[in-house]
C-alpha positions in Angstrom: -28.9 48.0 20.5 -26.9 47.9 23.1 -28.6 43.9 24.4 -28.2 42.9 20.8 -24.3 43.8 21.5 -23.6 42.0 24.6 -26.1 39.2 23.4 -23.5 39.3 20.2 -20.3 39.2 22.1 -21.7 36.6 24.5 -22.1 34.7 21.6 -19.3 35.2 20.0 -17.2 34.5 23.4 -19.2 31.0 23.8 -18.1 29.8 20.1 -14.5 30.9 20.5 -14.5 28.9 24.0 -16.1 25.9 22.4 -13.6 25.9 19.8 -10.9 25.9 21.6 -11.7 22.9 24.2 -12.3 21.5 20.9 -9.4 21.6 19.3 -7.9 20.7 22.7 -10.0 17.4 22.5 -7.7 15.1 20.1 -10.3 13.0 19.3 -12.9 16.2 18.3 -9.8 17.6 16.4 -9.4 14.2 14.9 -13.1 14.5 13.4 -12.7 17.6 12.5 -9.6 16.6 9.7 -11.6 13.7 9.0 -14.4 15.9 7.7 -13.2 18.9 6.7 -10.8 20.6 4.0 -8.6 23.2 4.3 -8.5 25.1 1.2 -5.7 27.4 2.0 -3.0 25.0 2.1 -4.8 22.5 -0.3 -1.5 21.0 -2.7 -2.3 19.9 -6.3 0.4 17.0 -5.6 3.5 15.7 -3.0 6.0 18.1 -3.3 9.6 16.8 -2.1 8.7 18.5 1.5 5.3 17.1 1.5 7.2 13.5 0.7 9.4 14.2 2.9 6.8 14.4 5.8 4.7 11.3 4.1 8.1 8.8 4.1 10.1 10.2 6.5 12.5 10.6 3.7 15.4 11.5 6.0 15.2 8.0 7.7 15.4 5.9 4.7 17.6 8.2 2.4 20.1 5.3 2.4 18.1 2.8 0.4 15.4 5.6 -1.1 15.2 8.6 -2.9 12.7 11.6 -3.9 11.5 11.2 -7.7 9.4 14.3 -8.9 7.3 11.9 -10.8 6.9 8.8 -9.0 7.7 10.4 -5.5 9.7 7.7 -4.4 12.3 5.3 -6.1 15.4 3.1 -4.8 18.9 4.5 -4.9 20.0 2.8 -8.2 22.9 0.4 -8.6 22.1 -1.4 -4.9 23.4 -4.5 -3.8 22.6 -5.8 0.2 22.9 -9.3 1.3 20.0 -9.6 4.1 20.5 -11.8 6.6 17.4 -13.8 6.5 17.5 -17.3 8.7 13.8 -18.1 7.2 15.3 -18.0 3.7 16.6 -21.6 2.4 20.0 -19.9 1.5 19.5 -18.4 5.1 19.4 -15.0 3.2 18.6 -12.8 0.1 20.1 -10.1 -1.8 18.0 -6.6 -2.2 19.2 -5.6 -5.6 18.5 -2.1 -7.8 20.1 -1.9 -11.9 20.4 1.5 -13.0 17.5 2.6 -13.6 16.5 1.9 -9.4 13.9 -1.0 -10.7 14.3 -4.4 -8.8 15.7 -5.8 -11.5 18.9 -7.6 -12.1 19.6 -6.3 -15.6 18.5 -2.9 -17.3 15.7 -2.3 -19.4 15.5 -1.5 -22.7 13.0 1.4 -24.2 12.8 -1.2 -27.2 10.7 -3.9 -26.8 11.7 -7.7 -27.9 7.9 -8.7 -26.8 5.0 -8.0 -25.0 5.7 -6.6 -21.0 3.8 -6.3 -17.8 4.6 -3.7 -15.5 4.2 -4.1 -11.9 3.2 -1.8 -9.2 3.1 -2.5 -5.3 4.7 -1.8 -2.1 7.5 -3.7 0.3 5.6 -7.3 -0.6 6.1 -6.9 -4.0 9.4 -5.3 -4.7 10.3 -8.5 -2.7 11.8 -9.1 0.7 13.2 -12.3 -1.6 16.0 -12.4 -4.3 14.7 -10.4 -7.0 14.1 -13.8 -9.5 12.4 -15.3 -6.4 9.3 -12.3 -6.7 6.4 -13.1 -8.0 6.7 -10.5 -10.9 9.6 -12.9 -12.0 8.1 -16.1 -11.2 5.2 -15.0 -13.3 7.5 -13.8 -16.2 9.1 -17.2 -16.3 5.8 -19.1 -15.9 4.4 -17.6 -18.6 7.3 -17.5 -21.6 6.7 -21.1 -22.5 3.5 -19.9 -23.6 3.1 -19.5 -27.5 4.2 -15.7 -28.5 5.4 -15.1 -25.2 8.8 -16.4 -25.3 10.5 -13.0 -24.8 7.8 -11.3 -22.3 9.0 -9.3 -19.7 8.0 -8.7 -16.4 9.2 -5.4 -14.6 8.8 -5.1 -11.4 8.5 -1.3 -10.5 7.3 -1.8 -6.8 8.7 0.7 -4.0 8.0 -0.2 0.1 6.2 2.6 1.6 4.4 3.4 -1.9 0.3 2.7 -2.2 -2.5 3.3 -4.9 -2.0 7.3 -5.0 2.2 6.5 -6.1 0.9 3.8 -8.1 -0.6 6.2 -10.4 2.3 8.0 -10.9 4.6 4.8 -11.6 2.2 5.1 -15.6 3.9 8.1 -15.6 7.7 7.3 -14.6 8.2 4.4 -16.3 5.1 4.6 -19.5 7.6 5.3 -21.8 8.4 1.6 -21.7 5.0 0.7 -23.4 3.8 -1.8 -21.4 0.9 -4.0 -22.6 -0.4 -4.8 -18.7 -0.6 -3.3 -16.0 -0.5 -4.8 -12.8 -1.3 -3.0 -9.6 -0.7 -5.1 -6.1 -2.6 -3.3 -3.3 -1.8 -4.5 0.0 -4.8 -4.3 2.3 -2.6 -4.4 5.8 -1.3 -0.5 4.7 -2.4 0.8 1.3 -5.6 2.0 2.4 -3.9 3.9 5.6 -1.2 5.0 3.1 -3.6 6.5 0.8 -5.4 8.7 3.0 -2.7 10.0 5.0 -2.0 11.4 1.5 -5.0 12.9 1.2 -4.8 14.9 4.5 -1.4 16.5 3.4 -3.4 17.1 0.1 -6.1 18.9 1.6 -3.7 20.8 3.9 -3.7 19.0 7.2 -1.7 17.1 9.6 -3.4 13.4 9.7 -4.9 13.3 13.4 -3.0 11.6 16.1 -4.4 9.6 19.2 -3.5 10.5 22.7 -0.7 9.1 24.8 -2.7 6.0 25.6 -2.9 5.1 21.8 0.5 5.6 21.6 1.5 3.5 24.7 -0.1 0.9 23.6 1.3 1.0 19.6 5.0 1.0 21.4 3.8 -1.5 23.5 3.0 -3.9 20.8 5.6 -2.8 18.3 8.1 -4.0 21.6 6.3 -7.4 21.6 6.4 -8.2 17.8 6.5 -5.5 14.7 5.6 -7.7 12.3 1.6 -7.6 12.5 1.7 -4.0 13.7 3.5 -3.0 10.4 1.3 -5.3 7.6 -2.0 -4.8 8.8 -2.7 -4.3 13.0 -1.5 -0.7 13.1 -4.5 -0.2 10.2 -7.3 -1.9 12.2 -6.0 -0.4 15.1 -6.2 3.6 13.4 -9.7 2.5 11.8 -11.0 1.7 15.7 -10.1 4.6 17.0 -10.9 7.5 14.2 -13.8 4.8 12.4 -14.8 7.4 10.0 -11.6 6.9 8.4 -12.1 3.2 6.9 -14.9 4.5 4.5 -12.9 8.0 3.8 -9.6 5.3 2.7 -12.1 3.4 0.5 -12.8 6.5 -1.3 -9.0 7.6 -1.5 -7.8 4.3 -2.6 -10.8 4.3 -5.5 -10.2 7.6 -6.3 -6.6 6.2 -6.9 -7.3 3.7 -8.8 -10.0 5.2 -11.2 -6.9 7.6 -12.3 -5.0 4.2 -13.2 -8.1 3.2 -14.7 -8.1 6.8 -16.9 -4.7 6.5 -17.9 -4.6 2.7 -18.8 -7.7 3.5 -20.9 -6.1 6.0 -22.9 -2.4 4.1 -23.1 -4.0 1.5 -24.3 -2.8 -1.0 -21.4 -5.1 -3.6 -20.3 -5.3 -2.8 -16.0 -5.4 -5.7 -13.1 -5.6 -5.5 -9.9 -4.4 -7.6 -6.9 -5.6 -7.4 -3.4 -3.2 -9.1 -1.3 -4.4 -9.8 2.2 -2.3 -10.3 5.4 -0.4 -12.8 7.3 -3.0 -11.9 10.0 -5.8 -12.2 7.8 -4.3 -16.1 5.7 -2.9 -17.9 8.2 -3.5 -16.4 11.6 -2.6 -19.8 13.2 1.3 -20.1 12.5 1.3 -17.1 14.9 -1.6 -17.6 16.9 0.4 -16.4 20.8 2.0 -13.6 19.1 -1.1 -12.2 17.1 -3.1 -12.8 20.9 -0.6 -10.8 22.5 -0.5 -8.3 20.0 -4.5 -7.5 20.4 -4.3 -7.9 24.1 -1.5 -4.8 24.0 -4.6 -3.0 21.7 -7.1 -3.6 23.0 -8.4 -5.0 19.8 -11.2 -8.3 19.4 -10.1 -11.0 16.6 -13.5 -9.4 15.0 -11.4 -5.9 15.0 -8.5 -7.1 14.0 -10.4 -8.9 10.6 -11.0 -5.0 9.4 -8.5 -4.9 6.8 -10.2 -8.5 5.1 -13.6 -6.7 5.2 -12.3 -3.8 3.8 -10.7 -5.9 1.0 -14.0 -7.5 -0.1 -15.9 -4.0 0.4 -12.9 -2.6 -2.3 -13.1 -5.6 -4.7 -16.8 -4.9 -4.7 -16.2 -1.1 -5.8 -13.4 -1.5 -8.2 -15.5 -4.2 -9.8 -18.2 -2.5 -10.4 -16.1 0.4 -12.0 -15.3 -2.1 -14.8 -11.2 -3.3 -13.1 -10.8 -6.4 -12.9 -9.9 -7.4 -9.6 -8.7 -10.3 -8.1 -9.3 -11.0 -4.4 -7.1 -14.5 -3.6 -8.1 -14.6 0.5 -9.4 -17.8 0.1 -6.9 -19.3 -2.3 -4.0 -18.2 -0.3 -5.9 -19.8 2.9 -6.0 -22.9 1.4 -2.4 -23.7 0.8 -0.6 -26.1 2.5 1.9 -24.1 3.6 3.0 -20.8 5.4 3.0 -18.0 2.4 4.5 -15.3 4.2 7.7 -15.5 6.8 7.3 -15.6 10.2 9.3 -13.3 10.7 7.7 -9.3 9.5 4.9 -10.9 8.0 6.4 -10.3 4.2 5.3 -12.9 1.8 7.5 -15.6 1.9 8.7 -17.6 -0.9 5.5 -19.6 -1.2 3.6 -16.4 -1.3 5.2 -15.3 -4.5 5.0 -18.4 -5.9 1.3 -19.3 -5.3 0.4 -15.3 -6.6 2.3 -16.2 -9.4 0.2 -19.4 -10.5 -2.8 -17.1 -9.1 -2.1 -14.4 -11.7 -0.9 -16.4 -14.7 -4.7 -17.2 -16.3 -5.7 -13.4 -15.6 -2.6 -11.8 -17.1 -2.4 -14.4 -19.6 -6.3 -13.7 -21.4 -4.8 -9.5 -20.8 -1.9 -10.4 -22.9 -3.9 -12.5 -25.4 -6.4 -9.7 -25.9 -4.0 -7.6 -27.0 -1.5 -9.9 -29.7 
């Protein structure tokens, strides 16, 4: 008996060592939270400190506010003239009503006709005028046709938002009936966004690289923040913890299923955009910046295509749920001109415009289905 003890303790002495230079390895701790869930601290949904951690609500409280519902909305009653050189008017004016919906005017509970509600993130609430977003452009575009005279076209995007907030923008703003639902997933962060989620969900911290991964995200941040923040930082993560691209897959389906659930039982017909990146549309209006960019990660062009392969992966899985899903890479590659500014790799102008034309046939047959 007394072998079988030390043998025990021996044991027992090798596995507490192991896990300790385990957890002291970051990228064995970061494989760890990719695979595991710790049901202790598991939440049922964001609470205000959880979205407090998951915006770093305390550094954009000035434009941004907790919602118990849909987590995060605009401060209502907004009204900032950015300076914007790339802008014809050489800027634009970030505008909230009331209600903290990019919208000029309030809306009404009562409807005058049928209405499309838009979800999405920083490229769709607009980093344009709000008339100048493609929720407007496709409102207007689409009242000279017969019974549509008095559609409307809310645009209930947040920046910093993705598929999991989406789900809960049904639930904010539902009681305004809509008819369609539009959901504008941005591939360069939604799928990063998503799954950070999950891991404060399932009670962890998401898993961080070591200082050489941080170096080198400073480093490139320094150089030019535009591709980090709409799609590089993504294929950058995905390199280093590669598990995680197939995990954000499932997070972002999972999201969107939900939407599918709830459309289905409101009655609202669901679509789906999956806007790609600067990076991914026109790589060649910023060829020596994107270069130096994946010099600074240590990225190949192949690596840095991640968040387009994801996009066609994700289109193949929300298909074959039964949403219809539109995937415009190649559309938006074809245009004659630049569709997002130069400057932070937002959509431009152009962009919103050419989405717009993109989105009018799709929306149009939704709208059509249900007059």
């Amino acid at each position: 008996m007394g072998a079988k003890r030390w043998i025990a303790a021996g044991l027992g002495t090798a596995a507490a060592i192991a896990l300790v230079l385990t957890w002291n390895n970051p990228w064995a701790r970061a494989w760890l939270k990719g695979h595991s869930v710790h049901t202790f601290d598991r939440l049922e949904h964001l609470d205000r400190s959880a979205a407090n951690y998951v915006f770093d609500l305390d550094r954009i409280q000035s434009t941004f506010r907790f919602d118990p519902v849909s987590l995060l909305l605009f401060h209502p009653d907004q009204e900032q003239r950015m300076p914007w050189p790339e802008h014809p008017q050489g800027s634009f004016v970030m505008r909230t009503n009331g209600q903290g919906l990019r919208e000029d005017r309030e809306i009404q509970v009562e409807k005058r006709g049928p209405r499309v509600l838009v979800a999405g993130d920083s490229h769709t609430a607009g980093v344009v005028n709000n008339h100048e977003t493609l929720a407007k452009r496709l409102e207007q575009n689409l009242r000279g046709e017969p019974g549509l005279s008095e559609l409307e076209v809310v645009n209930a995007a947040v920046p910093h938002t993705g598929p999991y907030c989406y789900r809960r923008v049904l639930d904010k703003w539902g009681h305004l009936d809509p008819d369609l639902f539009l959901v504008v997933l941005f591939l360069g962060n939604d799928l990063w966004d998503d799954l950070k989620i999950g891991y404060v969900l399932d009670g962890w911290s998401p898993p961080r690289g070591d200082q050489d991964y941080t170096r080198r995200i400073s480093k490139a941040a320094e150089r030019s923040r535009g591709p980090i923040n709409q799609g590089l930082n993504q294929c950058y993560r995905f390199k280093h913890f590669p598990w995680e691209a197939d995990r954000s897959l499932d997070a972002v389906e999972h999201s969107m299923l939900a939407i599918g659930e709830e459309c289905q039982k409101r009655g609202i017909r669901l679509v789906t955009l999956l806007l790609p990146t600067k990076a991914d549309v026109e790589p060649e209006s910023d060829a020596d910046v994107l270069e130096a960019v994946c010099r600074d990660l240590e990225i190949t062009r192949e690596e840095a295509s991640l968040n387009a392969q994801l996009g066609s992966r994700l289109q193949e899985r929300l298909e074959a749920a039964g949403i219809e899903t539109l995937y415009p890479l190649e559309a938006m590659r074809a245009a004659p001109e630049p569709l997002y500014w130069k400057l932070d790799h937002h959509l431009g102008l152009a962009g919103h415009d050419l989405l717009a034309r993109l989105l009018e046939p799709v929306v149009l047959a939704g709208l059509r289905s249900r007059l």
